[in-house]
C-alpha positions as CSV (number, residue, x, y, z in Angstrom):
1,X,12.0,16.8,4.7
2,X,15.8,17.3,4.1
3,X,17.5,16.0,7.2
4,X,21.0,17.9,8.3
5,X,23.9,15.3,6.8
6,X,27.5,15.2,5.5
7,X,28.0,15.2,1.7
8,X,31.2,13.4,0.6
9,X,32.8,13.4,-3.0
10,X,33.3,9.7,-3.3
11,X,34.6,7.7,-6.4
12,X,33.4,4.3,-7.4
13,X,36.3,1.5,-7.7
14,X,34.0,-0.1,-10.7
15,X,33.3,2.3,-12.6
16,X,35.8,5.3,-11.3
17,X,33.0,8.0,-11.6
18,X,32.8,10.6,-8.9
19,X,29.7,11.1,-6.9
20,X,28.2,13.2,-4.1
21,X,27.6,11.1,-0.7
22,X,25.2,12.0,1.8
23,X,25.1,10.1,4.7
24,X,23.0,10.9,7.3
25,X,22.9,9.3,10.9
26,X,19.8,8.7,13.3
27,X,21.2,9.0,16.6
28,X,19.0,7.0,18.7
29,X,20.3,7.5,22.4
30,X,17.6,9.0,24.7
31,X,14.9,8.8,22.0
32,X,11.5,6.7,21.9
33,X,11.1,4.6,19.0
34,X,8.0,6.0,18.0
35,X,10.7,9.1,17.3
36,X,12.9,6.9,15.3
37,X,10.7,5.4,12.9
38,X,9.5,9.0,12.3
39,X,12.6,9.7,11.7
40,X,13.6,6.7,9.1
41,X,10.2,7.6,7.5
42,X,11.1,10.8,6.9
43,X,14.4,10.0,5.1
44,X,12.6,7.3,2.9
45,X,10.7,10.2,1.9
46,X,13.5,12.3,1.2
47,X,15.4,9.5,-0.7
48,X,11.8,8.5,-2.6
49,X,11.7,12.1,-3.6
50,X,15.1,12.6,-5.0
51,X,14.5,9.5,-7.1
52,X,11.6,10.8,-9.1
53,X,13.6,14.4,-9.4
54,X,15.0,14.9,-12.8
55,X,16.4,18.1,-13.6
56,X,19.7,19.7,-14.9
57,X,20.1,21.9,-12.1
58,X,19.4,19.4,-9.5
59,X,22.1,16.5,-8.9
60,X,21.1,13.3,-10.1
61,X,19.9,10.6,-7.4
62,X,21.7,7.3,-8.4
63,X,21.5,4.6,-5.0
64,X,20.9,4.7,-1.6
65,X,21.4,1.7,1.2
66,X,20.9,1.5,4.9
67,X,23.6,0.5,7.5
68,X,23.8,-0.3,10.7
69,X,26.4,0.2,13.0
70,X,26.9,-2.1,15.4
71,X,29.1,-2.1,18.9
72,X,30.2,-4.3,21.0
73,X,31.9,-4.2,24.3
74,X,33.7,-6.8,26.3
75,X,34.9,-6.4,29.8
């Protein structure tokens, strides 16, 4: 648990509070999906984890959404 990732100070336009951003991407080139589900799983379990974590010392889990990048090539 705790997949390698990015963390990004990013501040909300709503509400103009700062927060810490991790974004982690699932590269999926050369791997079986049997891989990349383990590896979604395991992230769900991450982010299902950090949600039930409440501590002073620990940075508090507020949202988390999934996105999917998607390309397209013309010729």
């Amino acid at each position: 648990m705790g997949g390698f990732a990015k963390v990004f100070k990013a501040q909300n336009l709503l509400d103009n509070i700062d927060y810490a951003m991790k974004k982690i991407v699932i590269k999926t080139k050369n791997k079986t999906s049997e891989v990349i589900v383990n590896e979604i799983h395991s992230i769900l379990t991450e982010i299902r984890c950090f949600a039930k974590i409440k501590h002073k010392h620990i940075v508090r889990y507020n949202h988390s959404w999934i996105e999917i990048e998607l390309k397209v090539f013309i010729l």
